[in-house]
C-alpha positions in Angstrom: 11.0 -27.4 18.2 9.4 -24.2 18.8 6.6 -23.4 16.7 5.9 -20.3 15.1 2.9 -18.1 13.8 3.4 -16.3 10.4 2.0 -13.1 9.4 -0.1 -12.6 6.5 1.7 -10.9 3.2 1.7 -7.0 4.2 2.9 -5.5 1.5 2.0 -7.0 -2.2 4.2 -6.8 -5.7 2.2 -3.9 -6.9 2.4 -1.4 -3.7 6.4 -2.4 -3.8 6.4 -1.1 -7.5 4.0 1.5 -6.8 6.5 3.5 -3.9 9.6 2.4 -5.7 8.7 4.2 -9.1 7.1 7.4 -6.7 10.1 7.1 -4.3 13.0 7.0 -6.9 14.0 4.2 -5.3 17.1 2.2 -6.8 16.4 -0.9 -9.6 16.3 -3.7 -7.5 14.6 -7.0 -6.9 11.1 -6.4 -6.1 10.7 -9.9 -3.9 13.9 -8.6 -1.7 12.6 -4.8 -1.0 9.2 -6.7 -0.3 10.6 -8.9 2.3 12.8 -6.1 3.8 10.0 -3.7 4.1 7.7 -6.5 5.7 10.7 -7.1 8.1 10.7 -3.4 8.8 7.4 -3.6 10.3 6.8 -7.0 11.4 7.8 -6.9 14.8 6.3 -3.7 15.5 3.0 -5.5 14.4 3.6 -8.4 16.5 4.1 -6.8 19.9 1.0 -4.4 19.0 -1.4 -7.6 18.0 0.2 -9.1 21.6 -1.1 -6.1 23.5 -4.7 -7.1 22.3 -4.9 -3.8 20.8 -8.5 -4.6 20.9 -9.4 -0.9 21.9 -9.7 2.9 20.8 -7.9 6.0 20.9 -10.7 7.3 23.2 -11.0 4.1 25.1 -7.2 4.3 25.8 -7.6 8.1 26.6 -10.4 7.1 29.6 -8.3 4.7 30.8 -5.2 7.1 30.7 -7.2 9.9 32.2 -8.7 7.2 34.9 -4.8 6.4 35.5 -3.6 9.7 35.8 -6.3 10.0 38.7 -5.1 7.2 40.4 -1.5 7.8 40.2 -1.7 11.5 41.7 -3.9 9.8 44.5 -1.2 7.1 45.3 1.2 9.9 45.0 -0.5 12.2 47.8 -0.3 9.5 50.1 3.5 8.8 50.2 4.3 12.2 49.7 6.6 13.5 53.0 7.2 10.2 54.1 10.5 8.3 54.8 12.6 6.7 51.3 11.6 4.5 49.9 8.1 5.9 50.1 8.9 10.0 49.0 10.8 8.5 46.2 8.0 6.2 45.1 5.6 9.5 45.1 8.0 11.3 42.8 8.1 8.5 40.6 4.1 8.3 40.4 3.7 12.1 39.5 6.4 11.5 36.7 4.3 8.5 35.1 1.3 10.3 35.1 2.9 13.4 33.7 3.9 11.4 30.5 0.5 9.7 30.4 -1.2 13.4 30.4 1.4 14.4 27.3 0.2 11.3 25.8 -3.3 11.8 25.9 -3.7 16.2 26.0 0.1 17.0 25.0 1.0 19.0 22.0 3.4 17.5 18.8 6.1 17.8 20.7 5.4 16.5 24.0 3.5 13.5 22.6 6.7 12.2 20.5 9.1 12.9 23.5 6.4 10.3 25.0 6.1 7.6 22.2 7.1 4.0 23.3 10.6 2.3 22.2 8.9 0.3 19.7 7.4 3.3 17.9 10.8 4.7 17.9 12.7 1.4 17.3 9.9 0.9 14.0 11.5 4.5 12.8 15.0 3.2 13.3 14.0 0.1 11.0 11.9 2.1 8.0 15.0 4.8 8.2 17.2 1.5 7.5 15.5 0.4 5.0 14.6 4.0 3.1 19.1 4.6 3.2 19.0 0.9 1.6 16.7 1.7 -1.5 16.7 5.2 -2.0 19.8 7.8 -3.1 18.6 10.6 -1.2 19.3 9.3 1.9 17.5 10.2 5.6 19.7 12.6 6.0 21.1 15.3 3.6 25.1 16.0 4.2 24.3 18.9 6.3 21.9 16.9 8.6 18.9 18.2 7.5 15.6 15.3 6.9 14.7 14.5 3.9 10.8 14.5 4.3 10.1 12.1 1.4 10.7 9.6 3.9 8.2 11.0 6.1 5.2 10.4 3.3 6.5 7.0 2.2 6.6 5.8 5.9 2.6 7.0 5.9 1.9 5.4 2.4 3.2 2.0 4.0 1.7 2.3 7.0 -1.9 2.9 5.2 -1.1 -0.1 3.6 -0.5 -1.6 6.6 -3.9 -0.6 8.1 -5.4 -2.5 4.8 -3.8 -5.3 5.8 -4.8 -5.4 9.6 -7.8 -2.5 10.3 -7.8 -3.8 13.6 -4.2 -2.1 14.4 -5.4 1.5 15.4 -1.9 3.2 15.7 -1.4 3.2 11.4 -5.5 4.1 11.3 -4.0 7.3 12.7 -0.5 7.6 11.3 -0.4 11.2 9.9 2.3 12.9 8.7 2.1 15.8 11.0 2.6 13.0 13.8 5.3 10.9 11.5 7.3 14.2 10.8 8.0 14.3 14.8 8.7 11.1 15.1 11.5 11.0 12.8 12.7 14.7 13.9 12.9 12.6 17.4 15.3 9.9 16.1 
């Protein structure tokens, strides 16, 4: 048997009804759109709390920067030389290209940047949001509905409550949510 760890409650009864009234979203069991919107972001919080996300923003932008340095260095080196050397040094300036738009990068290049699981926790919320709500992700002529842009910040607030040491939703703003779901 392999045993298991189970996160605290994320969301409680009163949040649930609190976004469902704001949201429009449709009459529904309260207990279901609970677990489905803890399901949502469980994994994301999982794989974060594995990474010992024990650090800063600015701690994370040193070591990026201090990265960056290296990378360039190693990059110099094996420049000119027989594969699979020369290849290795274009692969080396390409990693620390996306670790400069993560750290000094604009909107746009920081969200081309963002991590699978960012995108994958989008994916899931945008599942969820077409499950409880009528007006859909995305209108009939492809255009976002940004509704699900402030709900997805509202939970992810609520999310911080629930586990202030998980940086990424301290900073979740909707200038930085609108691109990620623009990105999807």
């Amino acid at each position: 048997m392999v045993s298991t760890f189970e996160l605290k409650d994320i969301f409680n009864d009163n949040f649930c009804e609190l976004i469902s009234k704001k949201y429009n979203f449709e009459e529904n069991d309260n207990e279901e759109m609970r677990k489905d919107l803890e399901n949502t972001f469980k994994d994301f919080i999982i794989l974060i709390l594995s990474e010992n996300n024990s650090y800063t923003l600015e701690e994370r932008n040193k070591l990026y920067n201090e990265a960056i340095f290296n990378l360039l260095q190693a990059s110099k080196l094996l420049k000119g030389m027989p594969h699979p050397a020369s290849s290795m040094s274009y692969k080396l300036i390409k990693m620390s290209e996306t670790l400069k738009k993560v750290t000094y990068g604009n909107k746009k290049e920081r969200t081309k940047a963002n991590r699978f699981i960012e995108k994958n926790l989008i994916r899931k919320f945008i599942v969820f949001w077409n499950k409880y709500s009528n007006n859909k992700f995305l209108s009939e002529k492809n255009k976002i509905n940004y509704e699900i842009c402030k709900c997805f910040v509202e939970c992810s607030k609520e999310v911080h409550r629930r586990f202030p040491d998980i940086e990424w939703f301290k900073d979740c703003e909707i200038e930085f949510t609108e691109s990620l779901f623009e990105n999807i």
